[in-house]
C-alpha positions in Angstrom: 53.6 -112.4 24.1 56.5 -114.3 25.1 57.4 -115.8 21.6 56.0 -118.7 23.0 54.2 -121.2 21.5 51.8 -124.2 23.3 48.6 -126.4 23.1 46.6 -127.4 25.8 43.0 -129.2 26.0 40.1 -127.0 26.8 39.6 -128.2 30.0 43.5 -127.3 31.3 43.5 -123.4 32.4 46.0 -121.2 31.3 47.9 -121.3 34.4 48.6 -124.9 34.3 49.4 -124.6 30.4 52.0 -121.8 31.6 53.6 -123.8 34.0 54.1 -127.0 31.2 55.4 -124.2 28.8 57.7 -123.1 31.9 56.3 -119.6 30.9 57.2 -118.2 34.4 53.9 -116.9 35.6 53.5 -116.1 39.2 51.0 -118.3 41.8 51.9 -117.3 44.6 48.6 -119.0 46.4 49.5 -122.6 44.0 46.7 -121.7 41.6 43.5 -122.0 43.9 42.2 -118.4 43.2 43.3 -116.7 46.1 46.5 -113.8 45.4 45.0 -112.4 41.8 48.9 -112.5 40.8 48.9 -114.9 37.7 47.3 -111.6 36.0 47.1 -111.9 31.8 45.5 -110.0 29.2 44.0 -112.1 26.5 44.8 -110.5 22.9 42.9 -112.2 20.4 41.0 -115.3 20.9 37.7 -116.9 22.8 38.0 -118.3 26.9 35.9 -119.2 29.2 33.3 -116.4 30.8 34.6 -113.9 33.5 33.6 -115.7 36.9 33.2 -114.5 40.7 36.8 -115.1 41.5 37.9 -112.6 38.9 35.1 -110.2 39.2 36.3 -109.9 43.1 40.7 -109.8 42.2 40.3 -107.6 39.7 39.0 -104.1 39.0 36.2 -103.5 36.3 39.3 -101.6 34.6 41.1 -104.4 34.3 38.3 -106.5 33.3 37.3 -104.2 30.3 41.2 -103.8 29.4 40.7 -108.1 28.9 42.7 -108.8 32.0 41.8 -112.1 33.4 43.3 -114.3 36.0 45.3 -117.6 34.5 44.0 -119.7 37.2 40.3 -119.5 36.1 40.7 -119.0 32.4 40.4 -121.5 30.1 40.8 -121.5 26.2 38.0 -121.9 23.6 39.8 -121.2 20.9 43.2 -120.5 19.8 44.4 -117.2 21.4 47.2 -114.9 22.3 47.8 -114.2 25.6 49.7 -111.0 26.9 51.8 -111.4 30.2 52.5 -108.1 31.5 56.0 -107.8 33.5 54.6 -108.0 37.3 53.3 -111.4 36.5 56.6 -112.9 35.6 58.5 -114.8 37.9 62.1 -113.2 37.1 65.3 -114.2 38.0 65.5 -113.7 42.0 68.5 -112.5 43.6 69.5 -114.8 45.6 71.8 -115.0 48.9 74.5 -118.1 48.9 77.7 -116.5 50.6 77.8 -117.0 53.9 80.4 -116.2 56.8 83.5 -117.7 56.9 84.3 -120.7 59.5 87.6 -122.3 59.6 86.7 -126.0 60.0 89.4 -128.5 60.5 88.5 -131.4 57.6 87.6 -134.7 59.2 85.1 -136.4 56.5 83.4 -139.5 56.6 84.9 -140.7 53.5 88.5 -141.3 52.5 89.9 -142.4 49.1 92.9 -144.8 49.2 95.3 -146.1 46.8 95.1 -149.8 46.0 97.5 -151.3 43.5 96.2 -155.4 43.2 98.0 -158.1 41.4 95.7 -159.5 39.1 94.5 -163.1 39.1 96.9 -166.1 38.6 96.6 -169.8 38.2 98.0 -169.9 41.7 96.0 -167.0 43.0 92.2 -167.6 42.5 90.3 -165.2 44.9 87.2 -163.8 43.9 87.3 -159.8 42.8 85.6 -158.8 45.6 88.2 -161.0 48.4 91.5 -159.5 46.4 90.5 -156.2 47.1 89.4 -156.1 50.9 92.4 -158.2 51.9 94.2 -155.7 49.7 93.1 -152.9 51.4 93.3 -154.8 54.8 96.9 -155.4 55.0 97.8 -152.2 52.9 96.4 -149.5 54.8 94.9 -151.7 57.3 91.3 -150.3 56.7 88.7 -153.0 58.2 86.2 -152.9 54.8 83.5 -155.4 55.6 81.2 -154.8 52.4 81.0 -153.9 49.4 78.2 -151.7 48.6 75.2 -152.9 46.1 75.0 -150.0 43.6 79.1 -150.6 43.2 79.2 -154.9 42.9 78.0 -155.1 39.4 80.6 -153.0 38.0 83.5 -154.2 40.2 85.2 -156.8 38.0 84.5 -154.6 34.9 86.0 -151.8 36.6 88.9 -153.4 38.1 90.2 -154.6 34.6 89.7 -151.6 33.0 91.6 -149.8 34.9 94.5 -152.5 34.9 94.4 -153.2 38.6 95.2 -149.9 39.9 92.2 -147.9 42.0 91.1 -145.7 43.9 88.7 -147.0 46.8 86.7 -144.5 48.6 86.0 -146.3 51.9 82.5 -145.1 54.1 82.7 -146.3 57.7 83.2 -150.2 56.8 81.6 -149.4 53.6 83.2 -149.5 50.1 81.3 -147.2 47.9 83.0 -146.3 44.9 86.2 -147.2 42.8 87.5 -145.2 40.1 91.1 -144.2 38.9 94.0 -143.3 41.0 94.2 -140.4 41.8 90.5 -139.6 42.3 88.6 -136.0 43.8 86.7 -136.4 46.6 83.9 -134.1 46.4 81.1 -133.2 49.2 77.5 -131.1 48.3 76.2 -128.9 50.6 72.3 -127.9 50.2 70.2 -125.4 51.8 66.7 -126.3 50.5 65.1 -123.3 51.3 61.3 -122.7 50.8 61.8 -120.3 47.6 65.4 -120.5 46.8 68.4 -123.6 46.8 71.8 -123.0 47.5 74.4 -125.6 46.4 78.1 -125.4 47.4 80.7 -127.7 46.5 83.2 -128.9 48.7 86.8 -130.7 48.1 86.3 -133.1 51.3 90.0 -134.0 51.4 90.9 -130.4 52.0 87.8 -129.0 53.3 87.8 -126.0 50.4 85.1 -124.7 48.9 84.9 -124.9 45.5 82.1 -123.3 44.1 78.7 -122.0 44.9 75.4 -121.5 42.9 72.1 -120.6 43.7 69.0 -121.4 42.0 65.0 -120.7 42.7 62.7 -123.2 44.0 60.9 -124.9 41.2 58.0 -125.8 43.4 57.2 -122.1 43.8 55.1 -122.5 40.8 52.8 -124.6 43.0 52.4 -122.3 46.1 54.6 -119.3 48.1 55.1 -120.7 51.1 54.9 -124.1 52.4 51.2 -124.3 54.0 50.2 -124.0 49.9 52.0 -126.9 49.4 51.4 -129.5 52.3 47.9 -128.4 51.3 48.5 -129.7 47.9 50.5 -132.8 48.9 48.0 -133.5 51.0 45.1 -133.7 48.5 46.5 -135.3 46.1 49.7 -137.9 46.0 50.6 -136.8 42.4 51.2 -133.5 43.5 53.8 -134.4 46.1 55.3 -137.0 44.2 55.4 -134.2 41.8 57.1 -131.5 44.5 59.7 -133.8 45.6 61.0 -134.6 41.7 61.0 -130.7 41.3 63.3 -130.3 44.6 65.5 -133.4 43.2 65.9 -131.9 39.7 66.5 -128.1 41.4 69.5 -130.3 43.0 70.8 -132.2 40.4 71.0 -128.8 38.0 73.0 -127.3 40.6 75.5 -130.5 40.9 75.5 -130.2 36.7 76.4 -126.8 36.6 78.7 -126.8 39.9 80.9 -130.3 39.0 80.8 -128.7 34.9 82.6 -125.7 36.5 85.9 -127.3 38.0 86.2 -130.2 35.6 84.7 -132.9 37.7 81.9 -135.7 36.8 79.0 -136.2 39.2 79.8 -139.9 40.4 83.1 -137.4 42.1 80.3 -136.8 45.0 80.2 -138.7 47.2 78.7 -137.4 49.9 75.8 -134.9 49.9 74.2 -132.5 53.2 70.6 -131.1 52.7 69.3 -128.7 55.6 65.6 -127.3 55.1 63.0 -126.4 57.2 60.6 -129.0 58.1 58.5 -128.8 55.0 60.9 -129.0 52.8 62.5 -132.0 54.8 59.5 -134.3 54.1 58.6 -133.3 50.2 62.2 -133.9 49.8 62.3 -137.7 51.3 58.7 -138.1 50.2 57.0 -137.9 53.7 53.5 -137.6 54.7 53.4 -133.9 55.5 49.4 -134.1 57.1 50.6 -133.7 60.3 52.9 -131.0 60.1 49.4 -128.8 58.5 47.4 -129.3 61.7 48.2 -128.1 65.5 50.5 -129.0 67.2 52.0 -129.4 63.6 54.4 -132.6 64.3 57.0 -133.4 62.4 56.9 -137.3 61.0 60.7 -137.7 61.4 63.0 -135.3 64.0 66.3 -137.3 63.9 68.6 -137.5 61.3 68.6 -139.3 58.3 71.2 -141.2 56.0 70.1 -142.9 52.4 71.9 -143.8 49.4 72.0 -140.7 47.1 71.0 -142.6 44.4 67.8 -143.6 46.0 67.0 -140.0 47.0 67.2 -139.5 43.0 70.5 -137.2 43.3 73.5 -137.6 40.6 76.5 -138.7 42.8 78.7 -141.5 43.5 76.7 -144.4 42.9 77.1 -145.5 45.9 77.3 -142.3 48.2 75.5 -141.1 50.8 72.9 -138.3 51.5 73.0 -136.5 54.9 69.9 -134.9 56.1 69.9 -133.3 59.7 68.1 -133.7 62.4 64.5 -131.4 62.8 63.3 -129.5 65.8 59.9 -129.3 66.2 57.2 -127.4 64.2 58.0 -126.1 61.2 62.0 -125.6 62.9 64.0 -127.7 60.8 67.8 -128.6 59.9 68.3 -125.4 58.3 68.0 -123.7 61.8 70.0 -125.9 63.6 72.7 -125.2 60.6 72.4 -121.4 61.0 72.7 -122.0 64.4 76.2 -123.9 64.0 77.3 -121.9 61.2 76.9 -118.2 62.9 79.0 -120.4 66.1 76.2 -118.4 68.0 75.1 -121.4 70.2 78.8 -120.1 72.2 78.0 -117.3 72.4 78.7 -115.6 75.8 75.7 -113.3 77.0 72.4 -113.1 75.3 72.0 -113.5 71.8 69.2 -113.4 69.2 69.8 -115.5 65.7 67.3 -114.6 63.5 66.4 -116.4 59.6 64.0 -114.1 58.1 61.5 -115.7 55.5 57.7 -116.8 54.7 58.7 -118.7 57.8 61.2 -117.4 60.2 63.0 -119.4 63.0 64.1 -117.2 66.2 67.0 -118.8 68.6 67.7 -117.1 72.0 71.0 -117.7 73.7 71.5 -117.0 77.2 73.9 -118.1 79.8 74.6 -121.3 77.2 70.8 -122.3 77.0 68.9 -122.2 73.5 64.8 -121.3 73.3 63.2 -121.2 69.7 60.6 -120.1 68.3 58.7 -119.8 64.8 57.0 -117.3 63.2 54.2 -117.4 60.6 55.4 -114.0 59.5 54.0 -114.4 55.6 55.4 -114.0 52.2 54.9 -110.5 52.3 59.0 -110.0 53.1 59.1 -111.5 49.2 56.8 -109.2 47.8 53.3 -111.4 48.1 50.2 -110.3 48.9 51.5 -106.6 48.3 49.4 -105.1 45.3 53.1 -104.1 43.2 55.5 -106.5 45.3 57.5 -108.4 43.4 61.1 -110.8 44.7 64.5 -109.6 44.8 65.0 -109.6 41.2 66.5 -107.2 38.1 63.7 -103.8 38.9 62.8 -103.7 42.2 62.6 -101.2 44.1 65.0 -102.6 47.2 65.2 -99.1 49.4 63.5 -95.8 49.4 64.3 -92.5 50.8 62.0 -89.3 51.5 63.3 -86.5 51.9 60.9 -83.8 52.7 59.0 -83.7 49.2 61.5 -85.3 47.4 61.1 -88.9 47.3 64.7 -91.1 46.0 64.1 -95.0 44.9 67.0 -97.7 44.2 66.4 -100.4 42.2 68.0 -103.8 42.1 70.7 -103.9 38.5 69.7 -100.2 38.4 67.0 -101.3 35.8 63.2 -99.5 35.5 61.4 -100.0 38.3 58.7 -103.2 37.6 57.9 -103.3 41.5 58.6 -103.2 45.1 60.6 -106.3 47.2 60.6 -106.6 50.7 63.5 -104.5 51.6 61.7 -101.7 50.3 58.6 -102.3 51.1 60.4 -101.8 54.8 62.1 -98.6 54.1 58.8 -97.5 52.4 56.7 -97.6 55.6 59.4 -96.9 57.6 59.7 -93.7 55.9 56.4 -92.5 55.5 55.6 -93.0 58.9 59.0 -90.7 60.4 57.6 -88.2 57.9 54.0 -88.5 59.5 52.5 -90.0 56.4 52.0 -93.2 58.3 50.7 -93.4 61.9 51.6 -95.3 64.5 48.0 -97.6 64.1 49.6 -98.5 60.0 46.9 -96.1 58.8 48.3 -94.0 55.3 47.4 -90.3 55.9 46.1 -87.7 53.6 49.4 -85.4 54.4 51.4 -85.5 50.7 51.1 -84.8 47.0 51.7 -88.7 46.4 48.8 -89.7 48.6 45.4 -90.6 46.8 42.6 -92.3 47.9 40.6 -94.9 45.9 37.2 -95.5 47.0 37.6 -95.5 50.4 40.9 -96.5 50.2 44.0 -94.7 50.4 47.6 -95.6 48.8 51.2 -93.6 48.0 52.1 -93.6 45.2 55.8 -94.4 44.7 56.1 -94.4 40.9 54.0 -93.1 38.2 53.1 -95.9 35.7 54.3 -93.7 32.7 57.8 -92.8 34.1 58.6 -96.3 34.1 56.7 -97.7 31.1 54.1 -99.8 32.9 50.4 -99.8 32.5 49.8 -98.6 36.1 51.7 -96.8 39.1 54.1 -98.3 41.6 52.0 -97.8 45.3 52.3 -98.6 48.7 48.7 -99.3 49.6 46.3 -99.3 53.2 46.6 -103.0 52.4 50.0 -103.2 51.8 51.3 -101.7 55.0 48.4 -104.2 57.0 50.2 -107.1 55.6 53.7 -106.2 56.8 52.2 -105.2 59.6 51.5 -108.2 60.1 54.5 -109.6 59.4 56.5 -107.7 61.2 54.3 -108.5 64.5 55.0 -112.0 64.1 58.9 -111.6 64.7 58.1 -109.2 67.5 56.0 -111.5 69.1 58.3 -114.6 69.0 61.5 -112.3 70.8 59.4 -111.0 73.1 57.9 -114.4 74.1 61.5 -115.7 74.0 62.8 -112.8 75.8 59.6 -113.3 78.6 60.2 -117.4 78.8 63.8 -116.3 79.8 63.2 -113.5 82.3 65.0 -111.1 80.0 64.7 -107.5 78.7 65.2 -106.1 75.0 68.1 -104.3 76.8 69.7 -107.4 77.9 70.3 -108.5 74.1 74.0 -108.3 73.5 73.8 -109.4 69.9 71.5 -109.8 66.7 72.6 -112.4 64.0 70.2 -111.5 60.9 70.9 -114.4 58.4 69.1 -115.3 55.4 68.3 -113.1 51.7 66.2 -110.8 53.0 68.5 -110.3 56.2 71.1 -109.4 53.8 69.5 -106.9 52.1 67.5 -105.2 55.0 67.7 -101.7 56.5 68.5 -102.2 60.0 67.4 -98.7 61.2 64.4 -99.2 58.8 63.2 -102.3 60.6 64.0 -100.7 64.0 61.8 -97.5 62.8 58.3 -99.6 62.3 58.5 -102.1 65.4 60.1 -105.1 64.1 63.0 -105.1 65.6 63.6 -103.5 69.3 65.2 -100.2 69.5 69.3 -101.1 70.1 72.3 -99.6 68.7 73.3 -101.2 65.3 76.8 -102.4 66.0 74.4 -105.1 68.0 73.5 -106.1 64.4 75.3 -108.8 62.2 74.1 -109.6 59.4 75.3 -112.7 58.2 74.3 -114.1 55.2 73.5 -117.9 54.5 74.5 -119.1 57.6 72.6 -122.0 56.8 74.6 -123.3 54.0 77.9 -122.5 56.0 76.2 -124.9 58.8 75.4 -127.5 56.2 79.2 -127.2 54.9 80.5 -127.9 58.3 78.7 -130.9 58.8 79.5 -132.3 55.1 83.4 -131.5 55.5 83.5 -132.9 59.6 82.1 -135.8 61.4 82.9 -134.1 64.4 81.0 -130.9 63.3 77.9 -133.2 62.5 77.9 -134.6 65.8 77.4 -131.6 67.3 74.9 -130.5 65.1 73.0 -133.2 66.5 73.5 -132.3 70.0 72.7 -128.5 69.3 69.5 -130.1 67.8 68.6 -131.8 71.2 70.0 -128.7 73.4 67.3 -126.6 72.1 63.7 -125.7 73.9 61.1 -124.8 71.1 57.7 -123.1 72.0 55.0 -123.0 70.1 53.7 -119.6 70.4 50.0 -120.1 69.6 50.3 -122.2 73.4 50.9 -119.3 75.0 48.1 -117.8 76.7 49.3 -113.7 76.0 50.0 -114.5 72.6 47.1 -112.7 71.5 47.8 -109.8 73.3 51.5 -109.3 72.8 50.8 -110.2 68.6 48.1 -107.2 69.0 50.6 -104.4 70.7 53.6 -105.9 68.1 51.0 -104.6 65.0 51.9 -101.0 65.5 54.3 -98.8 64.2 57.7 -97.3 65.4 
């Protein structure tokens, strides 16, 4: 037990009473029966009757022991309920700092000083008249309105502050007035599918401030974003539900960031969000139908501007939210931001820019041109759909190391190991297959003391269950090393298209940009060893970090930077790789090993 306490109808499973608790229990398939990861053990107490979905996730082991599956459980009684470790969602690890890009500030909004006279017998202007012909003839700034979240505390605001302000001026826009002197602060958001990064920025000098990153709340309603346009698709509740999740992950991060240097929220007052496409339109409160169904078109490409208020976010009350422009597909602003942020779109010679994730975006630069591609490579690089995986989080085994008999694991916090993350679920295959425990085909052979079979079939076993106090060993199963497989095709496939549509060799590549979490943390030699990568030397290899969130900094601190985010957005060719007629072919020849 968690020490926690709950009640919950008889009709509402135990999943969905978990998630009101905010007990933390994985789902990675959003609760329709599908992964077998929301895994409990009821202690005392009466539930609804084992059903076909259980009886096929789990073993009759586990069925005897009491395990059950949250999703299809559902109380008849009061009951204690056991959650063992690998069916927490734990803290993840996640990846804000990015590389470093000296940006020149130029931001859209700019606080002057504006000391009025106050209102006379002989001077009877209206509030609102004083202070644009004020700021007029002082600093001649051409303010044509007034904006409608800040006119009903203008004369209020004015008096109280005895006729001394600060105006923060938007274009021809006045959006806020406060005290002089006043901080202009900027947010910058990378919405990502499982994590959100928040930076924040002094505008004025273009200085970042600080940084936080927190995980995606809507996790708890599906991995990756195909679980969740399914959901939002069904049923309007559930997206209106998924965008307030995304709003709140922001707001905590503008509590916690403004808290940290002394500032109030209403200081921002002006806000970037970059996602991918998905994210893009649960955020704004889009129809997502037509991004789940071939040729899977965005509802909005360009950018968009709205009031932040109105996008729910605690800033300025009358600042602005920045979102930038789309792709195509599933490519959205966060690629376009990584692109901009790694300054790899000037790159001379060919280049790759890679993001790694459920969904990752490919870029290839040649001779100044840009062709992109995405690929469905899975959730396995976080740990889903692998029998022990687990995120990047305190316990997990994040790299692995056999030599001859002896087999060496690191865990992340150097805690006991709970499970396996996708870093070393890499290094795993990628070292039983240069020891000949793996073939090139993926198959697991019957070569070491750690293999064992199961049935028919076979799995390595990485730790034993009683040297790190769990119920059960930490393995690499046949399974397992099918789904990275597959994952790991998927990237191959989209350079080799990319590489192909250009006329290009693996040997022409002058440069790989690896940016993202998983990027950071991943063996390069490990992902050259099993196929994902090509074969190049690794000084070709950069791995960057959040390049995204450095991209969406440079458009938040520079109008000139967000200009040419939108013209990198309309520079770039995208292909959608399930057109191409050898897709099939070259996806089957990326599957194998080495």
């Amino acid at each position: 037990p968690l020490g926690q306490r709950g009640s919950a109808p008889s009709r509402q499973s135990l999943l969905e009473t978990a998630r009101q608790s905010s007990a933390g229990l994985i789902s990675l398939c959003g609760g329709l029966g599908k992964c077998g990861r929301c895994k409990i053990q009821i202690g005392k107490g009466k539930t609804s009757t084992v059903n076909t979905v259980e009886r096929n996730l789990l073993s009759c082991e586990e069925l005897h022991q009491g395990y059950r599956l949250a999703c299809e459980t559902y109380p008849r009684s009061d009951l204690i309920v056991h959650v063992p470790p690998e069916s927490l969602s734990t803290f993840q690890r996640v990846q804000i700092d990015g590389i470093r890009m000296e940006v020149q500030p130029e931001p859209l909004v700019q606080a002057y000083e504006v000391p009025l006279s106050p209102p006379s017998l002989l001077d009877l202007r209206a509030d609102d008249t004083r202070l644009l012909e004020e700021l007029q003839q002082r600093h001649q700034v051409d303010c044509s309105c007034i904006a409608n979240e800040v006119l009903p505390e203008l004369s209020t605001k004015l008096r109280s502050l005895d006729w001394h302000i600060s105006a923060t001026i938007r274009g021809s826009e006045l959006i806020s007035i406060k005290s002089w002197p006043s901080r202009q602060l900027g947010l910058a958001v990378d919405l990502g599918t499982t994590k959100v990064a928040g930076y924040l920025v002094d505008l004025e000098t273009g200085r970042s401030l600080k940084a936080k990153g927190v995980m995606n709340p809507q996790i708890a309603h599906g991995e990756d974003v195909i679980t969740r346009i399914d959901l939002a698709r069904r049923n309007g509740a559930d997206a209106r539900l998924m965008r307030k999740m995304a709003v709140e992950a922001i707001n905590e991060l503008i509590a916690d960031l403004v808290s940290q240097v002394d500032a109030s929220p209403e200081d921002i007052s002006e806000a970037v969000v970059v996602g991918n496409t998905a994210m893009h339109h649960l955020f704004l409160g889009l129809p997502v139908d037509q991004l789940a169904r071939a040729p899977h078109v965005p509802g909005v490409g360009h950018a968009v501007e709205l009031k932040a208020r109105e996008a729910g976010l605690s800033a300025s009350p009358g600042g602005y939210v920045h979102l930038p422009p789309n792709i195509a597909g599933f490519v959205g602003s966060d690629h376009v931001a990584m692109i901009q942020g790694t300054g790899v779109y000037k790159a001379g010679g060919t280049a790759l820019a890679l993001d790694i994730g459920t969904n990752t975006e490919i870029c290839l630069v040649h001779e100044g041109k840009m062709t992109c591609v995405s690929c469905a490579s899975g959730p396995a690089f976080e740990g889903a759909h692998i029998a022990c995986g687990m995120r990047a989080a305190d316990g997990a085994i994040e790299h692995m190391r056999l030599v001859e008999q002896s087999l060496q694991y690191f865990t992340i916090g150097n805690q006991e190991p709970v499970g396996i993350c996708g870093s070393g679920i890499l290094d795993a295959i990628a070292q039983l297959y240069l020891a000949g425990i793996v073939d090139k085909g993926g198959r697991i052979l019957n070569d070491h003391l750690n293999v064992r079979s199961r049935g028919r079939v076979r799995e390595f076993v990485i730790v034993k269950g009683e040297e790190c106090g769990r119920e059960s060993d930490i393995t690499l199963t046949q399974k397992d090393v099918r789904e990275v497989q597959l994952a790991k095709a998927a990237i191959r496939t989209g350079i080799k298209m990319l590489l192909e549509k250009n006329g290009l060799s693996e040997y022409d590549i002058d440069q790989v940009i690896v940016a993202g979490a998983f990027g950071s943390y991943l063996d390069m030699e490990s992902a050259m060893v099993i196929g994902m990568f090509p074969r190049l030397p690794l000084d070709r290899f950069h791995q960057v970090g959040n390049a995204a969130g450095t991209g969406a900094k440079m458009s938040l601190i520079s109008r000139t930077k967000r200009a040419e985010a939108q013209r990198i957005a309309r520079q770039i060719r995208y292909i959608e790789l399930a057109g191409e007629p050898n897709f099939k072919e070259i996806f089957l020849e990326a599957t194998a090993i080495g």
